[in-house]
VODRENBA-529147 format. One record per residue: residue number from 1; residue in three letters; z negated, x negated, y negated of N, C-alpha, C in turn. Coordinates in steps of 0.05 Angstrom, whole numbers, plus 32768, in hexadecimal, padded with zeros to 4 digits. Each point is the difference from the previous one (the first is absolute). Layout:
N
{voba NUM, 'ALA', {Z, X, Y}, {Z, X, Y}, {Z, X, Y}}
...
//
This chain:
128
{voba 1, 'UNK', {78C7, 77C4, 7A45}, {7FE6, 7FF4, 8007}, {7FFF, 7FE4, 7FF4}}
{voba 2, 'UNK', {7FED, 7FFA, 7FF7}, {7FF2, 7FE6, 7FEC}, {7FF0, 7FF3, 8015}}
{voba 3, 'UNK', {800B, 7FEA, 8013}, {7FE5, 7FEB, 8004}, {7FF4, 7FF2, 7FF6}}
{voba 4, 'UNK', {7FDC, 8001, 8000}, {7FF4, 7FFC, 7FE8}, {7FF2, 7FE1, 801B}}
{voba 5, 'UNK', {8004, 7FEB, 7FF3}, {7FF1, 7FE5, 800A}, {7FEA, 7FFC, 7FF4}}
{voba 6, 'UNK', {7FED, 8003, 800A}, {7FDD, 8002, 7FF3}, {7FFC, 7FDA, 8001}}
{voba 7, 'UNK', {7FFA, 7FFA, 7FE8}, {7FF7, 7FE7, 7FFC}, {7FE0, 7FFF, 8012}}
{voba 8, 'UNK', {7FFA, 7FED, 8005}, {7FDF, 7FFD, 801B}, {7FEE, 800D, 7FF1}}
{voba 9, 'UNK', {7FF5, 7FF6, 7FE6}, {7FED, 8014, 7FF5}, {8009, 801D, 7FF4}}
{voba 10, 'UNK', {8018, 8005, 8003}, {8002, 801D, 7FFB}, {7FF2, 8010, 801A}}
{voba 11, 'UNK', {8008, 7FF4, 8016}, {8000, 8005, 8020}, {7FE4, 8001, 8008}}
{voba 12, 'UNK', {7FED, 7FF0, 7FEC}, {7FE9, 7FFA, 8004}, {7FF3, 8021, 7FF9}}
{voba 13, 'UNK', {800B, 7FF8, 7FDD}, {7FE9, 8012, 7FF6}, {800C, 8025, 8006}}
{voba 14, 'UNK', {800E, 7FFA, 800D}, {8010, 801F, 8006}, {7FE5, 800C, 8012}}
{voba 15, 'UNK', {8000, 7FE5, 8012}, {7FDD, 8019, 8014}, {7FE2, 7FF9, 7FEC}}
{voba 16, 'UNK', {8005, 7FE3, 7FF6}, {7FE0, 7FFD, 7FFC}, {7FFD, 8003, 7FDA}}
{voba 17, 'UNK', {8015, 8003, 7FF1}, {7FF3, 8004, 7FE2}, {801F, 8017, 7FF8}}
{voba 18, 'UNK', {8004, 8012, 8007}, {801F, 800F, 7FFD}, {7FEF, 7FFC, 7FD8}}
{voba 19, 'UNK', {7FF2, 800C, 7FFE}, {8005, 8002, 7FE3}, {800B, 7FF1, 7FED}}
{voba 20, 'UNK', {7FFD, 7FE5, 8003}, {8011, 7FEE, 7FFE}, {8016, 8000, 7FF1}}
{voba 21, 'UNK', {8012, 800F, 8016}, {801D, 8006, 7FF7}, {8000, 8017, 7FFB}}
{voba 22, 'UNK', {801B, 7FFB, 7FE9}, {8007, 8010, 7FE5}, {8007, 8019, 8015}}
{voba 23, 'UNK', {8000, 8010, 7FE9}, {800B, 801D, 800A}, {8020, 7FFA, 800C}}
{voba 24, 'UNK', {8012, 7FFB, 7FEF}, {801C, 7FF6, 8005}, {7FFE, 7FF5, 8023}}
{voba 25, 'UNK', {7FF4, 7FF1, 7FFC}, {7FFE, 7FEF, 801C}, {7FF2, 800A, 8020}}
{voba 26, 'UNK', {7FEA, 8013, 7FF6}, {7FFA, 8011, 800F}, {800E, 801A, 8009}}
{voba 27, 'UNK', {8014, 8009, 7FE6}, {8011, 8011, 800A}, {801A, 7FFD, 8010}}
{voba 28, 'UNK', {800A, 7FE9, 7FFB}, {8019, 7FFC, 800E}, {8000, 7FF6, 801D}}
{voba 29, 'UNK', {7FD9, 7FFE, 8000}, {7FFA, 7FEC, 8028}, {7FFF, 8020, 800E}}
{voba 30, 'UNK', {7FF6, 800F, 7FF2}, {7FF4, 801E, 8007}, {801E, 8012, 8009}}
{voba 31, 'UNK', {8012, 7FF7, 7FF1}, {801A, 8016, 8006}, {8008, 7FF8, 8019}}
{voba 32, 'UNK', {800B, 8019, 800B}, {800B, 7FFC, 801F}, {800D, 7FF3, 8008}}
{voba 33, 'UNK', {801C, 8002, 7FE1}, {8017, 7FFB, 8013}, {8005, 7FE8, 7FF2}}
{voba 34, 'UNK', {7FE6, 7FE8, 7FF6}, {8002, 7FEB, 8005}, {7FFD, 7FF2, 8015}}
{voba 35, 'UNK', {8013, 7FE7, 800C}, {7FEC, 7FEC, 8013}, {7FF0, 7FF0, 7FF2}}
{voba 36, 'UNK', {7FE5, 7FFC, 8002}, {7FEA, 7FE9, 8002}, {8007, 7FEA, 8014}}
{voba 37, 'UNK', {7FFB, 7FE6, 7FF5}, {8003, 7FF2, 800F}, {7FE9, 7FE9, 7FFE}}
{voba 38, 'UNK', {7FF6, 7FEC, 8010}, {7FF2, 7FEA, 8001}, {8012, 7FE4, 800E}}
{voba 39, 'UNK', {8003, 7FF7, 7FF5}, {800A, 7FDE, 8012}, {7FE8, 7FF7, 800E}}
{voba 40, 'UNK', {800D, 7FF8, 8019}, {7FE6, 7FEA, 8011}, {7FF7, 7FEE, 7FEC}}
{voba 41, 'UNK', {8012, 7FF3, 7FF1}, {7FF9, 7FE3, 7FE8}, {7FE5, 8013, 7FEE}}
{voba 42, 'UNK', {7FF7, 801A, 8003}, {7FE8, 8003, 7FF0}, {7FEE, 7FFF, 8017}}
{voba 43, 'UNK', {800B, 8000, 8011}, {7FE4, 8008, 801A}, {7FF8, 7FDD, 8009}}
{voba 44, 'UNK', {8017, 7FED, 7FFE}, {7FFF, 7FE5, 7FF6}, {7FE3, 7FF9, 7FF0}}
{voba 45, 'UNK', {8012, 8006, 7FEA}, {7FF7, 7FFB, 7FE8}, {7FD9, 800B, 7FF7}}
{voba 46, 'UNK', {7FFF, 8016, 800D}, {7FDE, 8008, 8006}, {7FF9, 7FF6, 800D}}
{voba 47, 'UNK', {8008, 7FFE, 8012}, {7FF0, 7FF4, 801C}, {7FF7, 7FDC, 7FF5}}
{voba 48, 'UNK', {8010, 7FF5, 7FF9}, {7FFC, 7FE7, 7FF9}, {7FE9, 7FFF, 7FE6}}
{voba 49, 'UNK', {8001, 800F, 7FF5}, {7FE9, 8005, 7FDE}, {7FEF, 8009, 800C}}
{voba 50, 'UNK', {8000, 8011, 8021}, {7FDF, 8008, 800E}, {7FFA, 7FE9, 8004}}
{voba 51, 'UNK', {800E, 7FF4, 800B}, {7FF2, 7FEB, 8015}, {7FF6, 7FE5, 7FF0}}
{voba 52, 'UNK', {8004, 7FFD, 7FE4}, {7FFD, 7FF3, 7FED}, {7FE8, 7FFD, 7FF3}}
{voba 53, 'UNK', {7FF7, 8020, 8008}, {7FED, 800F, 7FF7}, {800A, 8007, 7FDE}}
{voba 54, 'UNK', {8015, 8009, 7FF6}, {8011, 8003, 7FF0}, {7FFB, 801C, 7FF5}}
{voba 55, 'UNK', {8004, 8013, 8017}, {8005, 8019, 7FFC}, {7FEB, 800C, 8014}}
{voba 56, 'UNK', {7FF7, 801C, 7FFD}, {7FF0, 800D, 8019}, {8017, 8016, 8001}}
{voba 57, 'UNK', {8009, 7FFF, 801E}, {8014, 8016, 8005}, {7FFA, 800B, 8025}}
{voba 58, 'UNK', {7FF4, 800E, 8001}, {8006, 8001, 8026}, {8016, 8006, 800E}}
{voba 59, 'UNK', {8005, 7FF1, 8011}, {8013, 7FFA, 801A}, {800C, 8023, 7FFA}}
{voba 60, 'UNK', {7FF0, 8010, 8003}, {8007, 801F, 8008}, {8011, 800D, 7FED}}
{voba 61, 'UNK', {7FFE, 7FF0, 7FE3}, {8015, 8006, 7FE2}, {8019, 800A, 800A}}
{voba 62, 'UNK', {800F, 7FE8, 800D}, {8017, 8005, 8009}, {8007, 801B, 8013}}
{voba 63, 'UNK', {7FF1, 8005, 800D}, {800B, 8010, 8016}, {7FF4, 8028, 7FE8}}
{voba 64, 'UNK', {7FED, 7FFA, 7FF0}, {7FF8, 8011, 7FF7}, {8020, 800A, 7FE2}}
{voba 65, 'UNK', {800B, 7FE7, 7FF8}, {8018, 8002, 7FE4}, {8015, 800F, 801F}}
{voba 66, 'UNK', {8004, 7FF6, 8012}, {800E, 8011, 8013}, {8004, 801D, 8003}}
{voba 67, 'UNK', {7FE9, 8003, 8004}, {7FF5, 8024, 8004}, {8008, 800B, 7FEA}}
{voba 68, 'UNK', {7FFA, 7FF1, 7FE8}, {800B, 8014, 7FEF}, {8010, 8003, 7FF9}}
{voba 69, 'UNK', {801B, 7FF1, 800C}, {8011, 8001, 7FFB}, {8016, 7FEE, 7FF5}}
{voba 70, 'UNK', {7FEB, 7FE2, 8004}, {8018, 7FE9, 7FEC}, {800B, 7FF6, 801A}}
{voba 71, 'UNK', {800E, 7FF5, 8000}, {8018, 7FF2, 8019}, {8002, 7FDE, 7FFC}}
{voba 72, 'UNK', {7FF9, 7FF2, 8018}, {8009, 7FE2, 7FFC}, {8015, 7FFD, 8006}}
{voba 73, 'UNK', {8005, 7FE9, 7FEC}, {801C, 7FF6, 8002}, {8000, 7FDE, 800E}}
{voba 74, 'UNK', {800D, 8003, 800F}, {8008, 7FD7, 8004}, {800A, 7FF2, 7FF0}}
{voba 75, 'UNK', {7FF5, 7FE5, 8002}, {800F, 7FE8, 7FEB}, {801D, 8001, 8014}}
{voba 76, 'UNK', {801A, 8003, 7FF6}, {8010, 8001, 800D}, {8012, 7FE7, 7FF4}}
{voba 77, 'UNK', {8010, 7FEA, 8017}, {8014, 7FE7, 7FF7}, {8011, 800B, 7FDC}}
{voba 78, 'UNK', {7FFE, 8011, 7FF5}, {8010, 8007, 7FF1}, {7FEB, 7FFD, 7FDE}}
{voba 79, 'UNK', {7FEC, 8009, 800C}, {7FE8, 8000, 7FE8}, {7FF9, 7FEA, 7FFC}}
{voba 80, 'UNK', {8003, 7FED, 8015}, {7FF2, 7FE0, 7FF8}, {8012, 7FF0, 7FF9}}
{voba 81, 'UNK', {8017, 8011, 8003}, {8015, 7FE9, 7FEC}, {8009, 8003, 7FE1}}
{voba 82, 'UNK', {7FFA, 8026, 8000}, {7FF7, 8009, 7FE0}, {7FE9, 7FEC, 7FF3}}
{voba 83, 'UNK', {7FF5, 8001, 800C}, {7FE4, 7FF1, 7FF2}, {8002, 7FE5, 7FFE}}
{voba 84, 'UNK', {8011, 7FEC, 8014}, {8002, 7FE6, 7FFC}, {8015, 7FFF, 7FE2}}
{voba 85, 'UNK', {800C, 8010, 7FFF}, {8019, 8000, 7FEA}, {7FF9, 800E, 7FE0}}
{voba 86, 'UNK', {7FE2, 800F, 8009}, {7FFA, 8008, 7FE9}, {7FFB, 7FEC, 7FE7}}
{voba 87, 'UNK', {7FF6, 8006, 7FE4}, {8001, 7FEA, 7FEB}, {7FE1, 7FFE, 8002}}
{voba 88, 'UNK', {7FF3, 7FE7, 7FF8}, {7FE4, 7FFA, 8001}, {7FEF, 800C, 7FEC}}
{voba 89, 'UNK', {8004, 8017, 7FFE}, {7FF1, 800F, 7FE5}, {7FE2, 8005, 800A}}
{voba 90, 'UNK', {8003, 8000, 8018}, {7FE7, 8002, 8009}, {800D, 7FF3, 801C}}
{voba 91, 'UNK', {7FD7, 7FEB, 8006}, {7FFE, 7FF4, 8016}, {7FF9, 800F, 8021}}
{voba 92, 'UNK', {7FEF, 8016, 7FF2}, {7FE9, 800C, 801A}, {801D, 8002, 801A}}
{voba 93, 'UNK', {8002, 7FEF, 8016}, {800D, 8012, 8012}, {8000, 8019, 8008}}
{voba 94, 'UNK', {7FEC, 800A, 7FFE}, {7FF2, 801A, 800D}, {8015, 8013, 7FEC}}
{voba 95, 'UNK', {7FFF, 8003, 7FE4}, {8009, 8008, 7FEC}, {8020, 8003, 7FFB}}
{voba 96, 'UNK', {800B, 7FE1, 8010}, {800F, 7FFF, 7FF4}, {801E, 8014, 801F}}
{voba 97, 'UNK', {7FED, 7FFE, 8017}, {8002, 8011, 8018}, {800B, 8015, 7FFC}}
{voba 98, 'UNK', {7FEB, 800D, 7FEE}, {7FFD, 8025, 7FFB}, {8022, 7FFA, 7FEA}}
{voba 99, 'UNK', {7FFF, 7FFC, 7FEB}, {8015, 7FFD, 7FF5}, {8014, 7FFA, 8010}}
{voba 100, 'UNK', {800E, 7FF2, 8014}, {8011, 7FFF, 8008}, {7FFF, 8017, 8017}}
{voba 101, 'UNK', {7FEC, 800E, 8008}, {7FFF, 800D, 8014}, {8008, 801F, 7FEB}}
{voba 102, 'UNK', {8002, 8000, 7FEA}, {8003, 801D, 7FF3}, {8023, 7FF9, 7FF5}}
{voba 103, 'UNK', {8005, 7FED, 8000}, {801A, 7FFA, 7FFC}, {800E, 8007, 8014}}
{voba 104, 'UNK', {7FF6, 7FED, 8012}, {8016, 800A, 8020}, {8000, 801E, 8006}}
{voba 105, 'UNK', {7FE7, 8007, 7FFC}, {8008, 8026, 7FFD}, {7FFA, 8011, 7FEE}}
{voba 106, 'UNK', {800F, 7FF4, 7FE4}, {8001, 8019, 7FF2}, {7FE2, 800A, 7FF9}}
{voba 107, 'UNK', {7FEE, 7FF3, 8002}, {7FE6, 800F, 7FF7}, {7FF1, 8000, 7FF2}}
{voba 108, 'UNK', {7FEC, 800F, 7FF3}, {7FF3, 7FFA, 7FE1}, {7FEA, 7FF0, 8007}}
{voba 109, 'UNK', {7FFC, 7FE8, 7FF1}, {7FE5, 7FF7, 8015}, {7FE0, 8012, 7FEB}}
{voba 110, 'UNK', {7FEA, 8009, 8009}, {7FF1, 8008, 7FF3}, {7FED, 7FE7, 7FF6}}
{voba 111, 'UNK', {8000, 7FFA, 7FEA}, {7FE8, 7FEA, 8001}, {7FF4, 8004, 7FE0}}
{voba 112, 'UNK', {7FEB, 7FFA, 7FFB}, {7FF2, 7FF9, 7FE1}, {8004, 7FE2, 7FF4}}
{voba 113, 'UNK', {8016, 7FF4, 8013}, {8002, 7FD9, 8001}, {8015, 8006, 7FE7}}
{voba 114, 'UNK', {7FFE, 7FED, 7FE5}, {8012, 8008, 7FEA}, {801A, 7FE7, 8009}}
{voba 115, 'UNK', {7FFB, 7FE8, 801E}, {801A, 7FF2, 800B}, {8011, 800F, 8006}}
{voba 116, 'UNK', {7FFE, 8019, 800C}, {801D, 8008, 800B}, {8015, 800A, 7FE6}}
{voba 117, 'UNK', {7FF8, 8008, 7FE8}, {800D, 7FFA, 7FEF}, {801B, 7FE7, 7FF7}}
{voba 118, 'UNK', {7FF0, 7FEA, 800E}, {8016, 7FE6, 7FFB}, {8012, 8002, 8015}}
{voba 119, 'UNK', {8000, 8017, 8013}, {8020, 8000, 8016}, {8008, 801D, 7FFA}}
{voba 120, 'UNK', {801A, 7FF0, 8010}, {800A, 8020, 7FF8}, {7FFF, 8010, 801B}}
{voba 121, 'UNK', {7FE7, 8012, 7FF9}, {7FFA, 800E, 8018}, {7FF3, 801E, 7FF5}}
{voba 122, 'UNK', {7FFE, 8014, 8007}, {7FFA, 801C, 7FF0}, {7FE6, 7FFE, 8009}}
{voba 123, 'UNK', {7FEC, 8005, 7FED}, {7FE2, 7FFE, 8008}, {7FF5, 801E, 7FEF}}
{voba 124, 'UNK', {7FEB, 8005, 8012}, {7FEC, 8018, 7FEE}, {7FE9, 7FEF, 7FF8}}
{voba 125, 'UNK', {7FF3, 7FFB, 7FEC}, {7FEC, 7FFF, 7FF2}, {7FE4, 8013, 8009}}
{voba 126, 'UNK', {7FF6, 7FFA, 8018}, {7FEB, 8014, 800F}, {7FEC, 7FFE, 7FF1}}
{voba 127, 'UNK', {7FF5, 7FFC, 7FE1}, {7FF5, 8009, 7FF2}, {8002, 8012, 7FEC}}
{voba 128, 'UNK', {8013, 8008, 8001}, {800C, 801B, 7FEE}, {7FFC, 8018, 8005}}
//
């Protein structure tokens, strides 16, 4: 089993634009005996770009990426010390979260962001 870490707009456009993402990326959220996953730091990370008036996402997103199957994860004492230690290749906290949160477990993060490239972290390219 492959846990796949959905970057926030993967997570987004999975209910509201799936076309979006690449076939590659759509097929490996779709297989069973993957885990999907979401970090709170994207439910963070939306919530703060709603309230910004940033992003349009409803409250109900979350509980609906559930149902189908993605799983939250906690910022756990171990991920925020990945991330304080990571290299400044990129600033976004939010960003730099998910990367240390696919490190601490082994997971591919899904994103179209060409930063996760500058760590060393296994990423899918969810435009492929």
């Amino acid at each position: 089993m492959t846990t796949l870490l959905l970057d926030t707009h993967i997570a987004l456009w999975m209910l509201s634009e799936p076309d979006r993402l690449g076939v590659n990326a759509r097929a490996a959220i779709a297989r069973a005996d993957n885990d999907v996953v979401l970090s709170v730091a994207s439910v963070w990370e939306a919530s703060i770009k709603a309230a910004q008036g940033r992003l349009r996402a409803p409250d109900s997103v979350w509980d609906e990426l559930e149902r189908s199957g993605v799983r939250l994860i906690p910022i756990e004492r171990a991920d925020a010390v990945e991330a304080a230690s990571l290299p400044m290749h990129h600033r976004d906290p939010f960003d730099r979260m998910l990367v240390a949160q696919a490190r601490e477990r082994s997971a591919v993060l899904v994103t179209v962001d060409s930063w996760a490239r500058a760590y060393e972290v296994r990423s899918l390219a969810a435009n492929l």
